[in-house]
C-alpha positions as CSV (number, residue, x, y, z in Angstrom):
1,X,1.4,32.7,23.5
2,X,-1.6,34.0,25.1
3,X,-3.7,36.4,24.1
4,X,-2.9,39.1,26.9
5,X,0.6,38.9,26.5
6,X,-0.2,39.3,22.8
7,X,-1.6,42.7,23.3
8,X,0.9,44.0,25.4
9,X,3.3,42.9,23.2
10,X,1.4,45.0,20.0
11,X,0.9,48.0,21.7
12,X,5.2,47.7,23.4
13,X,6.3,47.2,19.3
14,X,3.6,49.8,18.1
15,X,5.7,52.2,20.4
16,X,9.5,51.0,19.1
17,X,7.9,51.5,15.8
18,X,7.5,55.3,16.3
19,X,10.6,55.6,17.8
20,X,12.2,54.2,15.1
21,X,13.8,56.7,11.9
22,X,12.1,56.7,8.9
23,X,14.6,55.3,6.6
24,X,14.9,52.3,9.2
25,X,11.8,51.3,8.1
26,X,12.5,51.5,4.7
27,X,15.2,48.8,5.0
28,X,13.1,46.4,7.0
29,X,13.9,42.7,5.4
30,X,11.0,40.5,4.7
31,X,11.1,37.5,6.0
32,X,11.9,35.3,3.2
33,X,15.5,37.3,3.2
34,X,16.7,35.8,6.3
35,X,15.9,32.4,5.1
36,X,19.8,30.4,5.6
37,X,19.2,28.6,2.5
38,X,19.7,31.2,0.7
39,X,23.3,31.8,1.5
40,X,25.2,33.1,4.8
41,X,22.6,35.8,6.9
42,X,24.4,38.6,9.0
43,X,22.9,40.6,11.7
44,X,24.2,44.0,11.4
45,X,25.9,45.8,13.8
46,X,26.7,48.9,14.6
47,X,29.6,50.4,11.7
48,X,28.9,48.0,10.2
49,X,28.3,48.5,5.7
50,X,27.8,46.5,2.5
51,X,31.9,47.5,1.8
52,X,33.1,45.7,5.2
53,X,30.8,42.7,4.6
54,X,31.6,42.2,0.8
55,X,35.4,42.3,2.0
56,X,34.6,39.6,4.8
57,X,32.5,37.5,2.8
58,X,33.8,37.6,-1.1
59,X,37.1,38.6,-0.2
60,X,37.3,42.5,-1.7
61,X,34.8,45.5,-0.6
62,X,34.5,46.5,-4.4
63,X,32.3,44.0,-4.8
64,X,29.7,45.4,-2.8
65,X,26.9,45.8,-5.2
66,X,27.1,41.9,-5.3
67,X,25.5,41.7,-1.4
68,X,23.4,45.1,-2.5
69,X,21.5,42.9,-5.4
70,X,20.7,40.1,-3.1
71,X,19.4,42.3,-0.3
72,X,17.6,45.4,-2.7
73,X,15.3,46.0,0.5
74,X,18.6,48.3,1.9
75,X,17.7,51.8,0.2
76,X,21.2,53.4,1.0
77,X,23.8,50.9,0.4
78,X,26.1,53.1,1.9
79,X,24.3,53.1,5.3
80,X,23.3,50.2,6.7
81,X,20.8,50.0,10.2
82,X,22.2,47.6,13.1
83,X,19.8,45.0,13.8
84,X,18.9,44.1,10.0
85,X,19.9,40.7,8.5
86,X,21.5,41.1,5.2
87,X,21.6,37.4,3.2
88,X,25.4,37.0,1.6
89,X,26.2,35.0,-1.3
90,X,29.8,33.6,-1.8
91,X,31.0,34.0,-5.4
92,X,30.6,30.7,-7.4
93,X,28.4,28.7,-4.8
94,X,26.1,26.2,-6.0
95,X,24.3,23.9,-4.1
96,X,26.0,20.4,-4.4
97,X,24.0,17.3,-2.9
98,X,25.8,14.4,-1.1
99,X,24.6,10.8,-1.0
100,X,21.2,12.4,-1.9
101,X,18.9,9.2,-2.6
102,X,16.5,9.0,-5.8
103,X,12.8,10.0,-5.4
104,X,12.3,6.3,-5.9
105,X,14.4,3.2,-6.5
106,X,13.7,1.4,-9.9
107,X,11.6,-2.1,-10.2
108,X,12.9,-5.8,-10.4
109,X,11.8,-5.7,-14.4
110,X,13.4,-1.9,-14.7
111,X,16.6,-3.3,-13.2
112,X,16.8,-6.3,-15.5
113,X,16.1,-4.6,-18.5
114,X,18.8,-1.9,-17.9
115,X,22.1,-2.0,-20.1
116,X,25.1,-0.4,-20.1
117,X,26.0,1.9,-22.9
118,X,28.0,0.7,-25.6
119,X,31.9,2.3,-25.6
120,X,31.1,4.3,-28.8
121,X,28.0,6.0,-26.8
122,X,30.2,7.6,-24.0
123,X,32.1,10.4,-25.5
124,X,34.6,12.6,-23.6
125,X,32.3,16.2,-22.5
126,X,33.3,18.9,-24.5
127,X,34.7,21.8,-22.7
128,X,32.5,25.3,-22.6
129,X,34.4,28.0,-24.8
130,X,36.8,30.5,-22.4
131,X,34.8,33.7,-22.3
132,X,37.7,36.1,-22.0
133,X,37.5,38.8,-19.3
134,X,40.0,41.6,-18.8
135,X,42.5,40.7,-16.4
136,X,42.5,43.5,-13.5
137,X,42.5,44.0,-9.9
138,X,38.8,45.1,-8.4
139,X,41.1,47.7,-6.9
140,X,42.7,49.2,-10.0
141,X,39.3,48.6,-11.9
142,X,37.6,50.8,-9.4
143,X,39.7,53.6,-10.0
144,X,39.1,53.7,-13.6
145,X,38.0,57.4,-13.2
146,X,36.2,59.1,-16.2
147,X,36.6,62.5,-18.1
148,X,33.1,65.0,-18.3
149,X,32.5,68.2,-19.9
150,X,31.6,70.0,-16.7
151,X,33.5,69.6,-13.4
152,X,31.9,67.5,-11.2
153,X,30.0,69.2,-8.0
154,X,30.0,66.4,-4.9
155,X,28.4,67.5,-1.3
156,X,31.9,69.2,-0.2
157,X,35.6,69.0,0.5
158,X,37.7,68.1,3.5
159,X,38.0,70.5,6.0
160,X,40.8,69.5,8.1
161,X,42.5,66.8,10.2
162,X,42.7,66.0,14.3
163,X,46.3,66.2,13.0
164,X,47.8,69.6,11.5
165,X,48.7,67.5,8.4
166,X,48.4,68.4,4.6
167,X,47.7,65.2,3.3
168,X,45.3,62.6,5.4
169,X,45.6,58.9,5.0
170,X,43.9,55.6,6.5
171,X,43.2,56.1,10.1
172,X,43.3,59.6,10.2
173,X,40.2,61.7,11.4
174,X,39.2,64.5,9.3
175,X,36.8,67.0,9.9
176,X,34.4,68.2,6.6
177,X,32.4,70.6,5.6
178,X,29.6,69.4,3.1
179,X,26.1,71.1,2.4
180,X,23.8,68.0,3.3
181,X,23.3,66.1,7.0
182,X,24.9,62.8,6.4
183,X,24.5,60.4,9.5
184,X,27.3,58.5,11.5
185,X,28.1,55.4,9.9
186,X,27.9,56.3,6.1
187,X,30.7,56.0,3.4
188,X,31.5,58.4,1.4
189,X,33.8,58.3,-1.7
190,X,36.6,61.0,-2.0
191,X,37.7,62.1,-5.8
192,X,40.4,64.2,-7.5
193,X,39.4,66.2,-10.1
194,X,41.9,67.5,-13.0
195,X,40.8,70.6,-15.5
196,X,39.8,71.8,-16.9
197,X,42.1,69.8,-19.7
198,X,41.8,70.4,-23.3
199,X,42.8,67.0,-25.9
200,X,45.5,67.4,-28.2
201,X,43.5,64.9,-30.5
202,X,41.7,65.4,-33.8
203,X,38.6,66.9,-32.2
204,X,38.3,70.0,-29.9
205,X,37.1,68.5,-26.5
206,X,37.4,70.0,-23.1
207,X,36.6,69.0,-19.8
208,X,37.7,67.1,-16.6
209,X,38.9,64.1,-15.6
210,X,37.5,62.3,-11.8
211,X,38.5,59.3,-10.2
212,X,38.7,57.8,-6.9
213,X,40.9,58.7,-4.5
214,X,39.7,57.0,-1.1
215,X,36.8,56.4,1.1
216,X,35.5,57.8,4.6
217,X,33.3,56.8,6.8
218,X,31.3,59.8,8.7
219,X,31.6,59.5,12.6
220,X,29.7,61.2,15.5
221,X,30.0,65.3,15.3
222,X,32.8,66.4,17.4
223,X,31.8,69.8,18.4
224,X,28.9,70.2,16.1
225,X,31.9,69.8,13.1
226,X,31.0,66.9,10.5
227,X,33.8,64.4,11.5
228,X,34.7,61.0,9.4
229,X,37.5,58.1,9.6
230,X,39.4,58.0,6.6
231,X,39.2,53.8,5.8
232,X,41.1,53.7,2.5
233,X,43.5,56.0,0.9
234,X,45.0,55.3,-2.4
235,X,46.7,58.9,-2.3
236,X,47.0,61.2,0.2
237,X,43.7,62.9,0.5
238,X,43.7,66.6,0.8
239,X,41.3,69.7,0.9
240,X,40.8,70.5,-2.7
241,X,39.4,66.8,-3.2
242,X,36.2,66.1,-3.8
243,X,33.6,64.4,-1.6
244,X,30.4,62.6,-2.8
245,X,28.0,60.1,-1.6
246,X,28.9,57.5,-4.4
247,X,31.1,54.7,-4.3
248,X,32.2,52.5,-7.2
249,X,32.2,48.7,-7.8
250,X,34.3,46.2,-9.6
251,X,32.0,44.4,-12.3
252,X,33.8,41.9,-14.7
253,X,34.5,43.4,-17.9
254,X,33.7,40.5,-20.8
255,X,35.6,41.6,-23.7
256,X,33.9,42.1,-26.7
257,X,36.2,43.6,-29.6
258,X,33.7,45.0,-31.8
259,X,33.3,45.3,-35.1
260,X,36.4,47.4,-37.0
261,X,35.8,50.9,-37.3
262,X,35.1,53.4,-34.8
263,X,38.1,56.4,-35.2
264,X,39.0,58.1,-32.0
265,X,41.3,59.9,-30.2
266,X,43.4,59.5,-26.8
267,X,41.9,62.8,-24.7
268,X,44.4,62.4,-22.0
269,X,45.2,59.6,-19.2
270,X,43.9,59.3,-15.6
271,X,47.5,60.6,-14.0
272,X,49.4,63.8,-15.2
273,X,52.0,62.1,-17.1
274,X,53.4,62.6,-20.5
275,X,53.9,59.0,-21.5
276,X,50.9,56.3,-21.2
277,X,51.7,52.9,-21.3
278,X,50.4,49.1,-20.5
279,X,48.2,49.7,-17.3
280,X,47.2,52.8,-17.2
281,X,43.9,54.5,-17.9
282,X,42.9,57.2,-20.7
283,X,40.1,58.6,-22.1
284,X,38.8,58.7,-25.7
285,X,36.8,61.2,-27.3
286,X,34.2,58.8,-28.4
287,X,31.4,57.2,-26.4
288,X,27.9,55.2,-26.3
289,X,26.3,57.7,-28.5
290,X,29.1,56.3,-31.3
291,X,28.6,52.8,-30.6
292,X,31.3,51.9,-28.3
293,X,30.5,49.7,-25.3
294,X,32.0,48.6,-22.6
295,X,34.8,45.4,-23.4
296,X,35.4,47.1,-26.8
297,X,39.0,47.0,-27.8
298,X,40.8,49.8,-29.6
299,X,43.9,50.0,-31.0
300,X,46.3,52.8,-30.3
301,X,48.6,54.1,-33.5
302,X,51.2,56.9,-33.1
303,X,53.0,57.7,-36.8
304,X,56.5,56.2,-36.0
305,X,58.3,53.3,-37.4
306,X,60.0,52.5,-34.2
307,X,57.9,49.6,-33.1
308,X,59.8,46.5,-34.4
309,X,56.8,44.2,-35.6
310,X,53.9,46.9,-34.9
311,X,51.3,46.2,-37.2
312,X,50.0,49.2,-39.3
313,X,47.7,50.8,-40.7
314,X,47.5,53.9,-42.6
315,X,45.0,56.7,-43.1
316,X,45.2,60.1,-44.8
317,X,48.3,59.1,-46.2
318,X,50.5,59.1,-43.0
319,X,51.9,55.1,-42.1
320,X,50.7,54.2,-37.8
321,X,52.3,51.5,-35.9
322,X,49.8,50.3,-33.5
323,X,51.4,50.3,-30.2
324,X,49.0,48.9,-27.7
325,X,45.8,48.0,-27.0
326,X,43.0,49.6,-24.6
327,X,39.6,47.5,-23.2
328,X,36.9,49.9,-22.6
329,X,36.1,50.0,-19.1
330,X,32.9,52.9,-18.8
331,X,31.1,54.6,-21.2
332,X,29.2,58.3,-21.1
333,X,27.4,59.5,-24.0
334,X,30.0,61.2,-25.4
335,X,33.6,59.4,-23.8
336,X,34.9,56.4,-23.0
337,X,37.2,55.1,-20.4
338,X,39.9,52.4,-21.4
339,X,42.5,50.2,-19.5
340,X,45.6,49.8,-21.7
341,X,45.8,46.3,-21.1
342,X,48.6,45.5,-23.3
343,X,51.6,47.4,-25.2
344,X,54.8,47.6,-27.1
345,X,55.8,51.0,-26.1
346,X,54.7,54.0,-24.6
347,X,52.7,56.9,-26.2
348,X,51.4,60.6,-25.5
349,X,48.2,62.1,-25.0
350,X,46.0,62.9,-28.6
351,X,47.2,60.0,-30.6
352,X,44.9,58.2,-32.4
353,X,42.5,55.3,-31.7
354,X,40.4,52.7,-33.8
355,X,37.8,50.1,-32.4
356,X,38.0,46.1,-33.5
357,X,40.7,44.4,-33.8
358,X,41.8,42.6,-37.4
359,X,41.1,39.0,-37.8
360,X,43.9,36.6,-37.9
């Protein structure tokens, strides 16, 4: 290139550059994250978000954080510029080469002295140990919710609809009303929030229980009113829900017992029923600051003999018949969220729990 065109080039880029928001800068890619080799690049475009390409590329949108951790130079990974190239990395690639020749080819004397291993020297490979993971869909997973002592607070609530509905579902546009600016393009999560609910277990605990509801993605203002596109709905969304600027992720939950031990109790479940059973969520009234982590299993008891071939176990005197079993999903501080992941029969809110399960 010559060097006039050069500087007229400088000075037309200099001006783009003012032009340009602040927070585009902040996601511009160096140039080592476009590189093909690295996996599939995308050029943004317009509506496009980290959601929409984790469903195209690694086939569900709650695996976003997997795209976000390969691309860290995106500062809202909610809200993504056009024009950036963001590096995607299919689950479970490796790089696999074909008919690739060696650095260099062995002598006449290297080739002569070769011999082939005796029959006793090749030995069948020995299969890797199964790591178990908890079976569940990225979509049930990220609706694990999770129970807090104070009600959550979120940017604001639903508005209204372009539709004089009650409930608003995927397709429908809503209008908000939230107390920050949040720019066209952007996902926002949507939560329902029960409480404030008080546990029927051993300990006094109160508090709420939050969980996902569906997602939005905000639009251009009609009539100066915040407007969004309502992209998933796993209930109907309506005006007392919450809106907030995060959006969960499925990670893989490796499941680790733990050692036996850890006494809790079953706060409440994620839903308003009466009777928990396999597949649903609850809460227990024990968390991190206890020693429970997440893929810990715990053992749910009620004091019934009705269980044909429950195991048992008694404390205080009273006989329990375990009656399912709960992986821990997320921990707080002070609670824990489980997925009941297997179970004889069902059970009610405030029975109790216990981490680990016996050995064999």
């Amino acid at each position: 290139m010559k060097r006039a065109s050069m500087s007229m080039g400088t000075f037309a880029v200099a001006g783009m550059l003012i032009l340009l928001p602040i927070g585009a800068l902040a996601q511009q890619a160096p140039a080592e994250t476009a590189n093909a080799s690295e996996g599939i690049v995308h050029t943004v475009v317009a509506g496009d978000t980290l959601w929409d390409l984790s469903a195209k590329y690694l086939g569900s949108p709650w695996k976003w954080t997997e795209v976000w951790e390969r691309n860290r130079f995106i500062t809202n990974p909610h809200y993504i510029y056009p024009g950036i190239q963001v590096v995607i990395v299919p689950p479970g690639a490796r790089e696999i080469a074909l008919g690739q020749k060696p650095k260099s080819a062995p002598g006449p004397a290297e080739s002569a002295a070769a011999v082939a291993p005796s029959a006793e020297a090749i030995k069948p490979a020995v299969p890797a140990p199964r790591v178990p993971y908890l079976d569940i869909k990225p979509s049930d997973f990220v609706r694990a919710g999770e129970f807090s002592r104070e009600a959550p607070k979120g940017i604001g609530n639903i508005k209204g609809g372009k539709e004089p509905k009650v409930g608003f579902v995927e397709g429908d546009t809503v209008y908000l009303s939230l107390r920050k600016v949040i720019p066209s393009g952007q996902l926002l999560g949507v939560y329902r929030v029960r409480g404030p609910i008080d546990s029927s277990g051993k300990r006094s605990v109160s508090g709420y229980v939050t969980y996902l509801i569906g997602v939005i993605q905000a639009v251009p203002n009609v009539d100066g009113q915040a407007t969004a596109r309502v992209r998933q709905s796993f209930e109907d969304l309506t005006r007392a829900d919450l809106i907030s600027e995060e959006i969960p992720a499925y990670t893989p939950v490796r499941i680790e017992p733990g050692a036996d031990g850890i006494p809790s109790s079953v706060i409440t479940g994620r839903l308003e029923n009466k009777e928990l059973a396999q597949g649903d969520f609850i809460y227990l009234d024990q968390g991190a600051s206890a020693g429970v982590a997440v893929g810990n299993v715990f053992r749910l008891f009620v004091p019934t003999g009705e269980a044909a071939g429950a195991s048992s176990s008694s404390g205080s005197g009273t006989v329990l018949f375990e009656v399912a079993r709960a992986v821990v999903v997320r921990v707080s501080p002070d609670f824990s969220t489980a997925y009941v992941a297997s179970g004889s029969e069902s059970f009610a809110a405030g029975v109790s729990a216990r981490r680990g399960v016996p050995s064999q």
